[in-house]
C-alpha positions as CSV (number, residue, x, y, z in Angstrom):
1,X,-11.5,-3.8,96.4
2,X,-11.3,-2.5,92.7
3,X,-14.4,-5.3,91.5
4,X,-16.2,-4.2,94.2
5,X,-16.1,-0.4,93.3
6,X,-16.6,-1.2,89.7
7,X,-19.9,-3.2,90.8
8,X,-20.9,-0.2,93.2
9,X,-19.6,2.5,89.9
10,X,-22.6,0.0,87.8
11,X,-24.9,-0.2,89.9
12,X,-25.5,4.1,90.0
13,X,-25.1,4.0,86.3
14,X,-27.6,1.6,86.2
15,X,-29.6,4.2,88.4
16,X,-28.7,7.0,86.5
17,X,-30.4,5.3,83.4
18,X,-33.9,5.4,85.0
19,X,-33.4,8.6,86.7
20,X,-36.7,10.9,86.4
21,X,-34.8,13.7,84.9
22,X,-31.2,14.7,83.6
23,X,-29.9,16.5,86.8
24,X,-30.7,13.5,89.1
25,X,-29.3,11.3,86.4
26,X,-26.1,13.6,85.9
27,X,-25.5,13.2,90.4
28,X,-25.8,9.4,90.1
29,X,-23.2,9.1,87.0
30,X,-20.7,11.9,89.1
31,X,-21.0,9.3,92.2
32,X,-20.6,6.2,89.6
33,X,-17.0,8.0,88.9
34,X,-15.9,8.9,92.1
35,X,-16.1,5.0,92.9
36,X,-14.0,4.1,91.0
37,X,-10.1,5.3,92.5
38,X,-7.6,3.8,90.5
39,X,-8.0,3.3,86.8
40,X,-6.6,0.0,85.6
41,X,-7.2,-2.4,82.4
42,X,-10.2,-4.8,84.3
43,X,-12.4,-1.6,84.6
44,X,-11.2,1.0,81.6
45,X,-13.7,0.4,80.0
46,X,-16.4,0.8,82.5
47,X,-14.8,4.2,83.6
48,X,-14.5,5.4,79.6
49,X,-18.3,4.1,79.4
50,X,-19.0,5.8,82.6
51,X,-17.4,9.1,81.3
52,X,-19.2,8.8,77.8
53,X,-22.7,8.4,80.0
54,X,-22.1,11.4,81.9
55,X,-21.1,13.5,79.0
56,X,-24.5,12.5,76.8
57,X,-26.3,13.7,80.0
58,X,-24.6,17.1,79.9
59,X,-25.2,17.1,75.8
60,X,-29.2,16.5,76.8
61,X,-28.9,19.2,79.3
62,X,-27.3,22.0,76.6
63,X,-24.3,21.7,79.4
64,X,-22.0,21.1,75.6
65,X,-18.5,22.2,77.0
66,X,-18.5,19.0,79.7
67,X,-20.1,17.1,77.6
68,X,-17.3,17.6,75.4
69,X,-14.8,17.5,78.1
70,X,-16.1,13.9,79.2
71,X,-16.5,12.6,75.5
72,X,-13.1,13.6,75.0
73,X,-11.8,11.5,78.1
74,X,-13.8,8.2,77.0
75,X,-12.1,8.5,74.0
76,X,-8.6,9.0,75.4
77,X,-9.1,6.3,78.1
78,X,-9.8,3.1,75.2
79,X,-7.5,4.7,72.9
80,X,-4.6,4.9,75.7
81,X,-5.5,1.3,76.5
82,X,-5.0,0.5,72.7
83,X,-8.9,-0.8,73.4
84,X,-9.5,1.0,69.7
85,X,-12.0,-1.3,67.9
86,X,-15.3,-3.0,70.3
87,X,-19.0,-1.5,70.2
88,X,-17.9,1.1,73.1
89,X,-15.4,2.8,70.5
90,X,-17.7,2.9,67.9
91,X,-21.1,4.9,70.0
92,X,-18.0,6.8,71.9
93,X,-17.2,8.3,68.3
94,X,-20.5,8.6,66.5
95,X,-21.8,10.5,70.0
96,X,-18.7,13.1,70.4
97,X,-19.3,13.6,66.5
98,X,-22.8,14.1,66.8
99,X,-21.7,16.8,70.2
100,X,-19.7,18.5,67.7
101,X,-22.3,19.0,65.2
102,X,-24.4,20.4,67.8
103,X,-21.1,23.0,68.7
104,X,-21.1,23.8,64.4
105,X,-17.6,22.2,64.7
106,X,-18.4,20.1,61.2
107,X,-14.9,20.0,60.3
108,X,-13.7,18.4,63.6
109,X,-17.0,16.2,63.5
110,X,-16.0,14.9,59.8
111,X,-12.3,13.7,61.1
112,X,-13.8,12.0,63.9
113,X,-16.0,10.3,61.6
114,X,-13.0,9.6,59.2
115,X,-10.5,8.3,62.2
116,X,-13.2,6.3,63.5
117,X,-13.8,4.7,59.5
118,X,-10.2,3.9,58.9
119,X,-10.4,2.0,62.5
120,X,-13.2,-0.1,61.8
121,X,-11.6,-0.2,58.1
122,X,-8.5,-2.0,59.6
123,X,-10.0,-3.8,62.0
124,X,-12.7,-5.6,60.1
125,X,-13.9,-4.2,56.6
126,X,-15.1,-1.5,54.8
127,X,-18.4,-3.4,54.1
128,X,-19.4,-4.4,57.4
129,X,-22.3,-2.8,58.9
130,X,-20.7,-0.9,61.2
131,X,-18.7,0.9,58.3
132,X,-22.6,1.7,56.9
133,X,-23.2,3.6,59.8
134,X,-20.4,6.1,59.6
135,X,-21.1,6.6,56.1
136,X,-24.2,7.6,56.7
137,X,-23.2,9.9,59.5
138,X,-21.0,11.2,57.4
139,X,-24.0,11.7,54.8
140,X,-26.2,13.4,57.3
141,X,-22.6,16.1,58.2
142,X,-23.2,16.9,54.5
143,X,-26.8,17.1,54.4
144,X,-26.5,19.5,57.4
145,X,-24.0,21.7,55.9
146,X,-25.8,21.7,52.3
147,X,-23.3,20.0,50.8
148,X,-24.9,18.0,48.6
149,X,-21.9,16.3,46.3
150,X,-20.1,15.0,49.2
151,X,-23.5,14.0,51.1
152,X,-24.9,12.0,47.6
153,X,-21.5,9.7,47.8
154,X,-21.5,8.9,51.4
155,X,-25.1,8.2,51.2
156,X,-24.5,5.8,48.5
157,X,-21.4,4.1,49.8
158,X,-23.8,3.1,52.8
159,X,-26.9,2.3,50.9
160,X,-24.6,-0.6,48.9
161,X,-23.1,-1.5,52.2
162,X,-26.9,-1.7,53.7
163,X,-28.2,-3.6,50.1
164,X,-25.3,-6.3,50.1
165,X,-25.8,-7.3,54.0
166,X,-29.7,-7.2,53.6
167,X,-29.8,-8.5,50.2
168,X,-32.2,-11.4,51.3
169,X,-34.5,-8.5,53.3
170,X,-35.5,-6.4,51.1
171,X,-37.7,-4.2,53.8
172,X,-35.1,-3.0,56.1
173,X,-33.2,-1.4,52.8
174,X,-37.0,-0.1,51.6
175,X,-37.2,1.3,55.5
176,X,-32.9,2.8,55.2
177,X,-34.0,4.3,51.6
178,X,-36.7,5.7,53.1
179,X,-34.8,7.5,56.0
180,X,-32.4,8.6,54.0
181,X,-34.9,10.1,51.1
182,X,-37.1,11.6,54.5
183,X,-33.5,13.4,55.8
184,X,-33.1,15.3,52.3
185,X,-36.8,16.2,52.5
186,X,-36.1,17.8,55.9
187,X,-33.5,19.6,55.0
188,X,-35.6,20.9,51.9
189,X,-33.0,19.3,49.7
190,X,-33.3,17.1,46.4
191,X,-31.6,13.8,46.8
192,X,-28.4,12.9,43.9
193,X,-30.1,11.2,40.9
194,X,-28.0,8.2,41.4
195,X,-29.7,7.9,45.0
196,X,-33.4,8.6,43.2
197,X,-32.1,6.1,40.9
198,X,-31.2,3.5,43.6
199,X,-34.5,1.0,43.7
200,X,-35.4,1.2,40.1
């Protein structure tokens, strides 16, 4: 039966996860799909996951058009279901925009980014954690394209996200800062004053 199949469809992508290398682990995800016959609401979200998997394994492998092609499908699959805001819909975005980055499709990678902020906007807050994270991806887009400006206020937005959840933990904002300074250093870039400013 379909639980059964879905159990099997785990089981390989639970294989796939410790494969010894990306081909072997890209065989085992293929059979983990073909498992699974008919798509229906109980296992949607393992198939999407399934399809997400598979297409990080091609990204790792430089194989960027399936991964896109199997990003693209997890994304249709919870968004046909309506299954828009869970954990799954949240890595499914930030890892198709990070694909996209890869393919110098900024542009396309910044509305993904913005779609996936108005859905976690609507469907909890614009200060939760979660919200943090796109900001800051949205930050690093920026950074990559040298566009300072519009990386400095994304970068903030999430740092005062980060400093009013972690207000009692001082540390993990110190260690966030920190990243975010390293990033600019990479990229050979002088962080906004308002960002330099931040800890004072």
């Amino acid at each position: 039966g379909n639980g059964a199949d879905t159990d099997r469809a785990l089981l390989l992508d639970y294989q796939a996860c410790i494969a010894p290398n990306h081909e072997k682990a890209i065989k085992l995800e293929k059979e983990a799909l073909a498992k699974i016959k008919v798509i229906t609401e109980d296992n949607i979200r393992t198939v999407s996951n399934l399809h997400m998997n598979l297409g990080s394994l091609y990204r790792l492998n430089s194989q960027a058009l399936l991964a896109r092609e199997h990003m693209e499908r997890a994304i249709f699959l919870l968004e046909q279901y309506q299954l828009c805001y869970n954990h799954d819909i949240i890595t499914h975005y930030l890892n198709y925009a990070a694909l996209l980055t890869d393919l110098h499709d900024t542009k396309r990678a910044f509305s993904v980014l913005q779609k996936l902020a108005h859905i976690i906007k609507e469907a909890n807050s614009d200060t939760c954690l979660d919200y943090a994270q796109v900001q800051e991806s949205m930050g690093n887009l920026f950074l990559l394209t040298a566009n300072l400006p519009k990386a400095n206020i994304h970068y903030m937005k999430a740092l005062e996200i980060y400093k009013n959840i972690w207000n009692d933990n001082p540390d993990l904002i110190d260690k966030k800062y920190q990243e975010i300074q390293e990033l600019y250093l990479q990229a050979g870039l002088m962080p906004g004053k308002r960002i330099l400013d931040f800890q004072k």
